[in-house]
SEDREN-611111 format. One line per 10 residues: number of its first residue (from 1); for each residue y negated, z negated, x negated of N, C-alpha, C. Coordinates in steps of 0.05 Angstrom, whole numbers. Example, Ala and Ser with C-alpha at 12.3 -4.5 7.8 and 13.67 -1.06 7.14 Angstrom:
<vexvexs>
1> 114:-156:-264:90:-156:-246:66:-156:-264 | 45:-142:-257:21:-143:-273:-1:-157:-258 .
</vexvexs>
This chain:
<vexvexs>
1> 362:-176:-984:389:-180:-994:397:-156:-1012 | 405:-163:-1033:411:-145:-1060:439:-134:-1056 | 449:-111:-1062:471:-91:-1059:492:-118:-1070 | 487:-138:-1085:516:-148:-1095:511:-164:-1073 | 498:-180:-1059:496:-202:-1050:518:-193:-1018 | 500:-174:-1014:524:-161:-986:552:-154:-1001 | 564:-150:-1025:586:-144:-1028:601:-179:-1031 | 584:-195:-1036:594:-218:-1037:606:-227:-1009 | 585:-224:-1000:582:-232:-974:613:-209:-955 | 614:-194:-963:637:-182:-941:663:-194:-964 .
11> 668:-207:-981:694:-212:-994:694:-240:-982 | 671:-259:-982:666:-290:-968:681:-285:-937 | 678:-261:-920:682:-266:-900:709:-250:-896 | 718:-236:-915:747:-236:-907:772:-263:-918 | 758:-274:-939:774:-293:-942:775:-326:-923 | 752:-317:-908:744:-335:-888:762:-332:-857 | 752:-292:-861:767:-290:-832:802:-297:-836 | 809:-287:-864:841:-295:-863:847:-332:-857 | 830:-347:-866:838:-374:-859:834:-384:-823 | 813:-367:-808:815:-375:-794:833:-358:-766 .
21> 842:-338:-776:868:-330:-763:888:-338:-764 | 888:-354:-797:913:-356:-812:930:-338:-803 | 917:-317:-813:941:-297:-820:926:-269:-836 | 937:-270:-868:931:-250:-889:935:-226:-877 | 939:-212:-858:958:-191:-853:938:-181:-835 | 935:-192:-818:922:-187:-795:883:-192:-801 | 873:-201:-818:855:-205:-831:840:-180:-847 | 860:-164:-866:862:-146:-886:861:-130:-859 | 872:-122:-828:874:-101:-822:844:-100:-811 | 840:-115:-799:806:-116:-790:780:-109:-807 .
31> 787:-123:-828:766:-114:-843:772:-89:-867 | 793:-81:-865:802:-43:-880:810:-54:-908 | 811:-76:-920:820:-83:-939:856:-88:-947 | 869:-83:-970:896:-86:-978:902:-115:-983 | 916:-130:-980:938:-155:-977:927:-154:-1018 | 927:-142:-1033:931:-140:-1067:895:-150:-1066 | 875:-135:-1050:856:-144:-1056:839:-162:-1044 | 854:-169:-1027:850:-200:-1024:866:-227:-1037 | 884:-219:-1043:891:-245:-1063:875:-253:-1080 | 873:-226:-1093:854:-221:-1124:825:-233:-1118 .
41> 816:-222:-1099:783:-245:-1092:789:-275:-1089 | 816:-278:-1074:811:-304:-1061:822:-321:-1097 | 841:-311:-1114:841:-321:-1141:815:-323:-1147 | 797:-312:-1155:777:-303:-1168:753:-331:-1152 | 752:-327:-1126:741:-346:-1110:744:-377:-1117 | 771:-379:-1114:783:-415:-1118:775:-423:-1147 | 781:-393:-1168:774:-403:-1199:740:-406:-1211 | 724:-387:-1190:695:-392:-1203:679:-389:-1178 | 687:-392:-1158:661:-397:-1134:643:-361:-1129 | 625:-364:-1107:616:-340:-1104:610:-324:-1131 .
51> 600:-340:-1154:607:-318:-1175:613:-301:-1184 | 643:-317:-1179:661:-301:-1196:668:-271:-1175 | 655:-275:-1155:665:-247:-1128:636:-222:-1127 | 625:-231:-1163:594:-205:-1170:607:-187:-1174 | 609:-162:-1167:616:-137:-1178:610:-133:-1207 | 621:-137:-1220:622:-128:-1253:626:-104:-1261 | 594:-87:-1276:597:-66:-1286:626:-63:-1308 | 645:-48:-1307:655:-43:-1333:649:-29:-1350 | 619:-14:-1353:618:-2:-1378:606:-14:-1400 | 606:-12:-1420:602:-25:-1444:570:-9:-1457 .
61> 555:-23:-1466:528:-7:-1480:537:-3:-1498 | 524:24:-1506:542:33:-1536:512:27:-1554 | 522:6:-1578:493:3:-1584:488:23:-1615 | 505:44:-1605:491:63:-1633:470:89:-1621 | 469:83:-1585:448:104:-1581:425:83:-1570 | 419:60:-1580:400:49:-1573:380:50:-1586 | 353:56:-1574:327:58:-1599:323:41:-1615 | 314:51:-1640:310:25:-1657:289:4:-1651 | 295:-20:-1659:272:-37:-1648:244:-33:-1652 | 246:-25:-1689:213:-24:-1686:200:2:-1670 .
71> 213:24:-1660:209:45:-1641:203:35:-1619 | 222:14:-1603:224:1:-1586:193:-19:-1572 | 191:-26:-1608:161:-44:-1605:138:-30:-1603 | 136:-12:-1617:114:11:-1616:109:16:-1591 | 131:28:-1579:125:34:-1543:116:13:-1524 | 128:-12:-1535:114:-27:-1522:88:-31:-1519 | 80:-37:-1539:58:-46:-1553:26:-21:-1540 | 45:6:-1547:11:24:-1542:23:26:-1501 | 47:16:-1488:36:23:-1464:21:-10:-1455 | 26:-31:-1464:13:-53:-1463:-22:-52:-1465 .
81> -28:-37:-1485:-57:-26:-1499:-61:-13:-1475 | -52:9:-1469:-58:38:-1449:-37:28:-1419 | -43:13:-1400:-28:18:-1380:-20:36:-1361 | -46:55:-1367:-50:76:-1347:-28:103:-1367 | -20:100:-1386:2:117:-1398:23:126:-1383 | 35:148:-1378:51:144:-1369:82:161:-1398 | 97:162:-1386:122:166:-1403:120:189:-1425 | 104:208:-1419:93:232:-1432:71:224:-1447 | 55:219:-1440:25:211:-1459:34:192:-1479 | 56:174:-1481:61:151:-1492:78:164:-1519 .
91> 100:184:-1501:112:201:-1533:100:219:-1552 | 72:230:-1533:55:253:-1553:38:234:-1565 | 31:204:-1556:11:184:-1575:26:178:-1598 | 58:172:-1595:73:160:-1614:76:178:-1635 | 81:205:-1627:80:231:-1648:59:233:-1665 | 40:218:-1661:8:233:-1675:17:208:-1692 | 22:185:-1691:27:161:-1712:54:165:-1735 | 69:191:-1719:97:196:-1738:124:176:-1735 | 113:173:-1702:137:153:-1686:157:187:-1666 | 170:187:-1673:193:212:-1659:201:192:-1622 .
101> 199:207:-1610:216:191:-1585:204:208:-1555 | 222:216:-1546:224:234:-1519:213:208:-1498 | 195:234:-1486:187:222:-1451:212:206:-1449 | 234:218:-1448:261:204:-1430:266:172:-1445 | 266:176:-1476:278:160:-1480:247:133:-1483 | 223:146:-1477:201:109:-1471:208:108:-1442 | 221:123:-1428:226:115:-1402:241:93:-1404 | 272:93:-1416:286:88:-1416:278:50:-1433 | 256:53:-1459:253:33:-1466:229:7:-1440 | 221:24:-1423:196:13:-1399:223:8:-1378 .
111> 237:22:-1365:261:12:-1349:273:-10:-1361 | 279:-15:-1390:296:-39:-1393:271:-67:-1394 | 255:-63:-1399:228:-84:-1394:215:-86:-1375 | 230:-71:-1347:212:-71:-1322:173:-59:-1319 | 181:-38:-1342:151:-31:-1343:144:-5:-1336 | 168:8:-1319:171:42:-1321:147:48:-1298 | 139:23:-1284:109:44:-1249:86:21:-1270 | 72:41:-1260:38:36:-1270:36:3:-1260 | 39:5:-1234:35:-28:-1216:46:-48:-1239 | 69:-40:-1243:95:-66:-1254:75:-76:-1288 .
121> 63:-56:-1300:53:-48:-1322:21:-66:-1323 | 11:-58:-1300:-15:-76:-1295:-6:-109:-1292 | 19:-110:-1266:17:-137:-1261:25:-152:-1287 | 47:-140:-1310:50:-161:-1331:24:-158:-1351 | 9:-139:-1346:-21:-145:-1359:-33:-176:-1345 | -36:-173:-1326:-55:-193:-1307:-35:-216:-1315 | -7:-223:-1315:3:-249:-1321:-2:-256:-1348 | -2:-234:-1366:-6:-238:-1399:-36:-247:-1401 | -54:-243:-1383:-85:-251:-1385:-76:-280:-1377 | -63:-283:-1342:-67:-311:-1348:-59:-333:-1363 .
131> -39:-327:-1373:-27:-342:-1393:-34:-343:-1422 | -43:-334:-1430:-48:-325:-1456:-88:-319:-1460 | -100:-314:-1445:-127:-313:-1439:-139:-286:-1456 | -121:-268:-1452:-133:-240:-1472:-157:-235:-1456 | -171:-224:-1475:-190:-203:-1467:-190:-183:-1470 | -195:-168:-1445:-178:-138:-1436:-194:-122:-1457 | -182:-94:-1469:-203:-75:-1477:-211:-57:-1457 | -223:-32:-1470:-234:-16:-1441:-213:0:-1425 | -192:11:-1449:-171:27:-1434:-162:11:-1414 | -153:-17:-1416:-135:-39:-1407:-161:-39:-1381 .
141> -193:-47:-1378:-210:-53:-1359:-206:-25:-1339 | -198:-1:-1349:-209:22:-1334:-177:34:-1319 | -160:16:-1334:-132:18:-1313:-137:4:-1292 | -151:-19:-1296:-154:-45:-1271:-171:-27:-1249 | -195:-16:-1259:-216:-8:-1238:-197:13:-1224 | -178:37:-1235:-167:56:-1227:-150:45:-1199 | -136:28:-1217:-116:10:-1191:-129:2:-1175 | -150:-13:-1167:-172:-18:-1154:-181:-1:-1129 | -186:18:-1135:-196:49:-1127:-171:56:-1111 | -143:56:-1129:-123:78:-1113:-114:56:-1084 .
151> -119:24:-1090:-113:13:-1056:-143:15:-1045 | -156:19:-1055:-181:25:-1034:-169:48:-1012 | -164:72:-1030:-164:96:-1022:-135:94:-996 | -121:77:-1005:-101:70:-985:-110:50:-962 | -129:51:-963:-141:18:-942:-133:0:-946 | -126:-7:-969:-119:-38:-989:-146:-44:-991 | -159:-71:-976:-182:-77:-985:-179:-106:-1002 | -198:-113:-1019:-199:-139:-1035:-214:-144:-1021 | -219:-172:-1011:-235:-184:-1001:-230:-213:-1009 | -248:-236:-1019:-239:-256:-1025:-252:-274:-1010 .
161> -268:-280:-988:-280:-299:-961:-296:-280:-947 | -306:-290:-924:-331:-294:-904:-345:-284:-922 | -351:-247:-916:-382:-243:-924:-378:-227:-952 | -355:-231:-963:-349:-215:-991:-353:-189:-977 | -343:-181:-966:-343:-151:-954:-342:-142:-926 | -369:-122:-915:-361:-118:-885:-355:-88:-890 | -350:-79:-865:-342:-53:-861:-360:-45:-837 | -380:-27:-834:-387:-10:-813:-388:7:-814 | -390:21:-785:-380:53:-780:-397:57:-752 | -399:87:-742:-414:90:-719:-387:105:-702 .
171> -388:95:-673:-368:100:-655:-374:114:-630 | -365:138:-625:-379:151:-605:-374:144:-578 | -371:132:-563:-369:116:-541:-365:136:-509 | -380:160:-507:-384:172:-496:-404:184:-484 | -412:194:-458:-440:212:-444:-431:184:-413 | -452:174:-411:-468:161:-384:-488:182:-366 | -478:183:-348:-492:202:-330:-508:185:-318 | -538:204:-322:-566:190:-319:-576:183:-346 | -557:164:-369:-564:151:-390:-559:173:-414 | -541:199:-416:-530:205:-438:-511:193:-462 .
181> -517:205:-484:-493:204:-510:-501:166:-508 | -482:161:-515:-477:124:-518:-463:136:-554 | -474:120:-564:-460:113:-592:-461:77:-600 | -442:71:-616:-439:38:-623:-437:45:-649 | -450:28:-658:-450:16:-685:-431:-16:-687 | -419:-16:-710:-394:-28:-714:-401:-47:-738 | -394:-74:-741:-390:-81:-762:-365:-100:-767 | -342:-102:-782:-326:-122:-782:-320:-124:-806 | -321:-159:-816:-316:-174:-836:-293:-162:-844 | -284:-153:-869:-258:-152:-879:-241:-172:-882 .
191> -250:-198:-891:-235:-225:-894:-223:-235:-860 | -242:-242:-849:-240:-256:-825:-240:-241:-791 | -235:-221:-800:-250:-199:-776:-256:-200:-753 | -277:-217:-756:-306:-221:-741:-314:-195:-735 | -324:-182:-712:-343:-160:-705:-364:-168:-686 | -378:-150:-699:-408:-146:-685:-413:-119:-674 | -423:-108:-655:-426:-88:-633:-452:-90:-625 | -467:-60:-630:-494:-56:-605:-495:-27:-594 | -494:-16:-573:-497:7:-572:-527:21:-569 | -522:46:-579:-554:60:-582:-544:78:-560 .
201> -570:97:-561:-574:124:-559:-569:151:-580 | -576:140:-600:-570:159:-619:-558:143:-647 | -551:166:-668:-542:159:-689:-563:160:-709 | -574:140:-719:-595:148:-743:-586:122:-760 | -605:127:-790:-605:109:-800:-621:86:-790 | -637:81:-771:-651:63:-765:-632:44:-745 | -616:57:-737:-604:44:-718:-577:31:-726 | -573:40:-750:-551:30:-773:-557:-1:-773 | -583:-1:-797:-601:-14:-798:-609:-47:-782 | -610:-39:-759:-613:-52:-736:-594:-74:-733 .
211> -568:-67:-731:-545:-69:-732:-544:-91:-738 | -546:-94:-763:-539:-113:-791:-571:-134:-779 | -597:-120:-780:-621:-137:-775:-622:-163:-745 | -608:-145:-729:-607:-159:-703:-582:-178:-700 | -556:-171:-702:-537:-178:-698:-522:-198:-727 | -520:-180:-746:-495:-190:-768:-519:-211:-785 | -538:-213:-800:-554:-225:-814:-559:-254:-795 | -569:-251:-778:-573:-276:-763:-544:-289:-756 | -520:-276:-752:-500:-294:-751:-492:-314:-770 | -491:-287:-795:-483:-308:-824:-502:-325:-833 .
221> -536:-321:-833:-543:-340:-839:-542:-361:-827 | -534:-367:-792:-525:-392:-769:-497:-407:-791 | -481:-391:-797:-458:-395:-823:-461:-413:-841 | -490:-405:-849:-489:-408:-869:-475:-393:-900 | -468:-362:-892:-458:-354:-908:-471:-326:-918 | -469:-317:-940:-482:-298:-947:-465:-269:-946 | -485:-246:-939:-465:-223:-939:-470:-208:-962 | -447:-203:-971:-455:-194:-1008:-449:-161:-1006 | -436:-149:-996:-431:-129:-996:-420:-115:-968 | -438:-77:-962:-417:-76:-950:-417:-40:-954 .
231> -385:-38:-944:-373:-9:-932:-375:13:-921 | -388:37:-917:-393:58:-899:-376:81:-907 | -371:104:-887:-377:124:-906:-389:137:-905 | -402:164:-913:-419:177:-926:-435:184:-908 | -431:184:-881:-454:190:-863:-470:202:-863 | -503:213:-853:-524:212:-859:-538:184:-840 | -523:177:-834:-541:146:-821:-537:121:-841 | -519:130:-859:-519:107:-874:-533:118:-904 | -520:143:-915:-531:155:-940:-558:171:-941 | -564:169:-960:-593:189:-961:-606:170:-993 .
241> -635:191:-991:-649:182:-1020:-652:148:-1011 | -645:140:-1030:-662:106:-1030:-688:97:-1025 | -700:114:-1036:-734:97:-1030:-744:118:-998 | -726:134:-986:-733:140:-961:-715:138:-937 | -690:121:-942:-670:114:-930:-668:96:-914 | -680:90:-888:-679:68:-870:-661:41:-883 | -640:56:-875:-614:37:-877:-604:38:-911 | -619:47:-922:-621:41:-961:-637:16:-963 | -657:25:-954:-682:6:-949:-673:-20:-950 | -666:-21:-923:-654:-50:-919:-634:-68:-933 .
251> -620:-54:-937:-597:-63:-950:-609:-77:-980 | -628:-58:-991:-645:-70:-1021:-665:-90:-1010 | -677:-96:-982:-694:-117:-991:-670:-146:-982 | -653:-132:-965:-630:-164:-960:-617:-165:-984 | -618:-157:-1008:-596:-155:-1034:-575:-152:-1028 | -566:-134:-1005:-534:-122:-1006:-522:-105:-1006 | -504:-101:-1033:-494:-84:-1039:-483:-65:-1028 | -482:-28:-1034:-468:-21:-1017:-448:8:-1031 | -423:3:-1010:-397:23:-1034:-393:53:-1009 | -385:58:-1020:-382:92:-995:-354:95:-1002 .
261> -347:105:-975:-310:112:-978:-311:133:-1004 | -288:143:-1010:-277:167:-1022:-286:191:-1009 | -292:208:-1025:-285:233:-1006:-269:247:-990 | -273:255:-964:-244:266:-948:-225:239:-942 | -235:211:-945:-214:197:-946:-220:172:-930 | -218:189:-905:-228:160:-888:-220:134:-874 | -192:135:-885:-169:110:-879:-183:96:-904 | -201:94:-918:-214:80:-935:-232:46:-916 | -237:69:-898:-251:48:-878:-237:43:-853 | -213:42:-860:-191:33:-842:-197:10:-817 .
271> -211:-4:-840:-212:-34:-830:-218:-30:-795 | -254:-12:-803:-262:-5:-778:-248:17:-753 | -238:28:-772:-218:52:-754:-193:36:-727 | -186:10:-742:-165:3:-732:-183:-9:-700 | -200:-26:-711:-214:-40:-690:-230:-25:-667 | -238:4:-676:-243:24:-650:-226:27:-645 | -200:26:-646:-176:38:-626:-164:17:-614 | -175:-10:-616:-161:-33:-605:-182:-38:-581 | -212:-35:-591:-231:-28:-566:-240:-16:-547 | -229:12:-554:-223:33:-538:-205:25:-518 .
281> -179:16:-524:-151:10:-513:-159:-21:-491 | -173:-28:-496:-177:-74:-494:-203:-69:-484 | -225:-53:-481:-247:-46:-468:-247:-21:-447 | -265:-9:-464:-275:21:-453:-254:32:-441 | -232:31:-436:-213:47:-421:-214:28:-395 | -216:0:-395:-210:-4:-373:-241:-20:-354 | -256:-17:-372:-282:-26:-364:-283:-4:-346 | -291:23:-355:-301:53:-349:-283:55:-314 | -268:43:-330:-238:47:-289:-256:28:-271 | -259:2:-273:-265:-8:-259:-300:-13:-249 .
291> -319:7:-271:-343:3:-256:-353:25:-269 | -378:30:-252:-398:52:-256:-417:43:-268 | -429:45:-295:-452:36:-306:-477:59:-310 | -497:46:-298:-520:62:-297:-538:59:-313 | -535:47:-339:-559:33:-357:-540:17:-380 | -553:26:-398:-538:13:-434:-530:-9:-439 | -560:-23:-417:-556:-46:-419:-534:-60:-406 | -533:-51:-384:-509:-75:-362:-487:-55:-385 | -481:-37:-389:-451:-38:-411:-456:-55:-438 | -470:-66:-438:-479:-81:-472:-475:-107:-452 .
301> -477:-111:-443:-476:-148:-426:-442:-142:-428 | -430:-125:-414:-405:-130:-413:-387:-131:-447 | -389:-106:-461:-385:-114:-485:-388:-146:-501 | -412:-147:-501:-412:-176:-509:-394:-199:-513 | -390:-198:-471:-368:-213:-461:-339:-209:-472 | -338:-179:-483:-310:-180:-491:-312:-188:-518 | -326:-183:-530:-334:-191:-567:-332:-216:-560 | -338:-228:-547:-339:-267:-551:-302:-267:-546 | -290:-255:-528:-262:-262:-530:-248:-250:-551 | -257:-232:-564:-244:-215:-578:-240:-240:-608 .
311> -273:-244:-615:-270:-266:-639:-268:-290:-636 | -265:-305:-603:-258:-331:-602:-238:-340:-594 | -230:-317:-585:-200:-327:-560:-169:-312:-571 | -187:-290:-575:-164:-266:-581:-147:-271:-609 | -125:-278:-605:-107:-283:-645:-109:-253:-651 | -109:-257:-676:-112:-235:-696:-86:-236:-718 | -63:-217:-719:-52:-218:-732:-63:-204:-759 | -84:-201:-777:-95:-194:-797:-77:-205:-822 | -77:-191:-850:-72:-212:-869:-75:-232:-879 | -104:-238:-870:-116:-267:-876:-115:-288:-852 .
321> -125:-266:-827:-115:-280:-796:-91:-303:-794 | -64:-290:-800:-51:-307:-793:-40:-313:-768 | -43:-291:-744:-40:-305:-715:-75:-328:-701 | -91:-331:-728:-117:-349:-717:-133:-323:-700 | -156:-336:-690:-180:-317:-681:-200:-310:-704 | -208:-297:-701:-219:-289:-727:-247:-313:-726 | -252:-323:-709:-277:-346:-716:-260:-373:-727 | -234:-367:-726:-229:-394:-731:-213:-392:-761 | -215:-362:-764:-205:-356:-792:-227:-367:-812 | -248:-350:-803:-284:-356:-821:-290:-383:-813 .
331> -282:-404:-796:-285:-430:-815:-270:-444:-830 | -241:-441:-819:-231:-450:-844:-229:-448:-870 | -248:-414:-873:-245:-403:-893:-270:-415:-914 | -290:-435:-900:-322:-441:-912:-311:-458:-938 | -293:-470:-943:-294:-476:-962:-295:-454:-997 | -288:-431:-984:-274:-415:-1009:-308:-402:-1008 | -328:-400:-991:-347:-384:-992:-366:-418:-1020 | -357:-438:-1009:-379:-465:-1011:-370:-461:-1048 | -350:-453:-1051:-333:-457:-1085:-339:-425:-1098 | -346:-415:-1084:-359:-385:-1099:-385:-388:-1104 .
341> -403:-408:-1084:-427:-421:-1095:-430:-437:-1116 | -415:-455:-1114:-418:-469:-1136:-405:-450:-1173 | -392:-439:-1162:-383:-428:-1190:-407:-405:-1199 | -420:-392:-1175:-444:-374:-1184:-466:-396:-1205 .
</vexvexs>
């Protein structure tokens, strides 16, 4: 609700509360208003409806300090070209052409066109593509990838079905006495968030590796769906030289692609961050209370059991979720994977 809409709305309800007191007097005292300015609404009301009760600027634009148009167009035009411009770069570009005009005043021409934040600037790029079918240049392509990048870096992920993108990470689980260090390896769909779970002994790239070989590959191909890409960050169980990289290895003979967080920037891989702390919290805290495990294995039987409720039973409020379980997200979702096939 917009600042006029609530001022509407408190003049609607004093002219309301006065009818149903019937009494102007006693109306005006309740709500801190004068007997003069309620007449004046309730005139204003009977003559043009909620309307006429908008707060009306009284100042007048004085149009002799308004930029000239073709100034006006110019600015438009090179932050349209350059989205990634901002109010400064746009007046020192305009200067080199022998266009005069202050940071303040392309501000002032991007505020009256809704073009003054980078976002607002991309999105009427992206509507002008679809409507009109431009083809972007590179400044215009390398604003997109930037934007791209800066919700990565916020844990904005794109994901467009089942399998566009997973996310894995290694989870330190804790020390088993008799057994030692327990670590899990993690994987969850970004679209549908499906996870997969195995725990090791140690952290290596082979056991990264594994991960994806034992567990995630054999699911999606049961799917029927392909995994095109996925997530880490920089690890040494996931990074290293390529042609001696376990988990490089793999990834090149399955053909799937693979992106590394940001640096220092590990809400990048949010996705997975969120889901160890919901496991931690919905497992391991209350498994560990109620039993003593002496072997990887009987804690890998019980996990399991909770992974089957977690992606069959459990609703997932996700953005794509919806309140569904995440298995029931990834089928409804087979159609959008079946129409990315056919359009490849």
């Amino acid at each position: 609700m917009t600042t006029n809409d609530k001022l509407i709305k408190n003049k609607l309800g004093l002219i309301e509360l006065a009818k149903h007191l019937d009494n102007v007097s006693d109306a005006c005292k309740v709500m801190g208003y004068s007997r003069d300015t309620f007449y004046r609404w309730k005139e204003a009301y009977e003559e043009g409806g909620e309307t006429a009760l908008q707060e009306l600027t009284r100042r007048k634009s004085n149009r002799k300090n308004r930029i000239p148009e073709p100034i006006e167009a110019a600015v438009l035009k090179l932050s349209n070209e350059n989205p990634a411009y901002g109010q400064t770069r746009v007046s020192n570009e305009l200067r080199k052409e022998g266009i005069t005009i202050s940071p303040g005043g392309v501000r002032c021409v991007l505020l009256r066109h809704n073009l003054h934040q980078f976002k607002l600037r991309l999105k009427a790029l992206e509507e002008r593509v679809a409507a009109e079918g431009l083809i972007l240049t590179e400044p215009q392509l390398q604003a997109m990838e930037k934007a791209k990048e800066e919700k990565q870096a916020h844990g904005e992920i794109e994901t467009e079905h089942p399998g566009y993108l997973g996310s894995q990470d290694t989870f330190y689980v804790g020390t088993l006495k008799g057994v030692g260090r327990i670590y899990q390896q993690t994987y969850v769909d970004t679209y549908s968030k499906i996870a997969h779970c195995k725990l090791y002994q140690m952290k290596t790239a082979l056991t990264a590796a594994d991960l994806l070989n034992d567990r995630v590959l054999p699911f999606y191909e049961e799917m029927e769906m392909p995994v095109l890409r996925i997530l880490t960050d920089r690890g040494t169980e996931y990074c290293g030289q390529v042609e001696k990289h376990d988990y490089q290895l793999f990834l090149g003979l399955s053909d799937i692609d693979h992106t590394k967080t940001k640096v220092k920037s590990p809400q990048t891989n949010g996705i997975c961050e969120r889901f160890h702390k919901t496991i931690l919290n919905e497992f391991y805290q209350i498994a560990f209370r109620k039993k003593i495990y002496s072997s990887i294995d009987e804690l890998q039987l019980d996990l399991d059991k909770w992974l089957k409720h977690y992606n069959e039973d459990r609703t997932h409020q996700g953005k794509k979720c919806c309140g569904r379980t995440p298995m029931q997200t990834l089928i409804d979702a087979r159609a959008l994977v079946e129409a990315k096939k056919l359009a490849a």
